[in-house]
N, C-alpha and C positions, 0 to 999 in steps of 0.2 A: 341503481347501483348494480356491477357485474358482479354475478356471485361466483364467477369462473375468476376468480384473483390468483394473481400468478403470486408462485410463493416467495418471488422478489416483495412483493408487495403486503406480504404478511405481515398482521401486527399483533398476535397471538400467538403463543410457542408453546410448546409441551414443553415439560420437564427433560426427555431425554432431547429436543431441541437446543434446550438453551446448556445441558448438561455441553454437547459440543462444541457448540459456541464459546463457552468460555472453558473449555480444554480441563474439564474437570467431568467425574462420577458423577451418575443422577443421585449417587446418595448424598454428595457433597451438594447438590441444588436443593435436596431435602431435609437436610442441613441447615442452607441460610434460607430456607422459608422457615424451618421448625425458631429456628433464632430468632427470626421477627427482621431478618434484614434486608430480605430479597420478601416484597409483596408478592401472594400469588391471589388466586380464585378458583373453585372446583367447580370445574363442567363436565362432569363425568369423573374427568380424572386431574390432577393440580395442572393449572394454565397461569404461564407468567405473559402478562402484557409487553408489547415490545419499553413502553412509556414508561414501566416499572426496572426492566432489566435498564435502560437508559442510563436512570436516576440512579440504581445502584452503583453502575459503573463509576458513574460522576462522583457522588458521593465517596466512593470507596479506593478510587484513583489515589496510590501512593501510600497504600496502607496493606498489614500484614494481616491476612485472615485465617493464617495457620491455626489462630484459637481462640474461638469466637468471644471468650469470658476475658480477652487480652486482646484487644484490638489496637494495635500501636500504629504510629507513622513509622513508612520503612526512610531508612538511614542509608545513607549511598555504601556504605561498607557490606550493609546484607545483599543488596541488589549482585545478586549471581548466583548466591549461596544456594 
């Protein structure tokens, strides 16, 4: 295996990685790990699997995460809001 992995091909992210990825705060990623709904792992510091951000996205596709204690399906009337 090449350990010179281009980071196209990365399947490990940091927190403030995947924090830009999905257009949010790292503390909004430490957030939905502290919630239980974004898996991570600490190696060194919290690491989310690409396989884990995947799944969440899937899972979470079409749903409001404004507040994690009320996680509702969004309704085509919110969508813009």
């Amino acid at each position: 295996m090449d350990s010179r992995r281009s980071d196209t091909n990365k399947k490990i992210y940091t927190v403030a990685e995947t924090a830009k990825m999905l257009h949010v705060n790292r503390n909004k990623v430490y957030e939905l790990i502290g919630a239980g709904l974004l898996p991570a792992l600490k190696l060194g510091s919290l690491k989310i699997l690409e396989s884990s951000l995947d799944a969440f996205l899937e899972k979470y596709n079409g749903y409001d995460l404004s507040d994690f204690d009320n996680i509702c399906e969004l309704v085509s009337q919110q969508v813009g809001d």
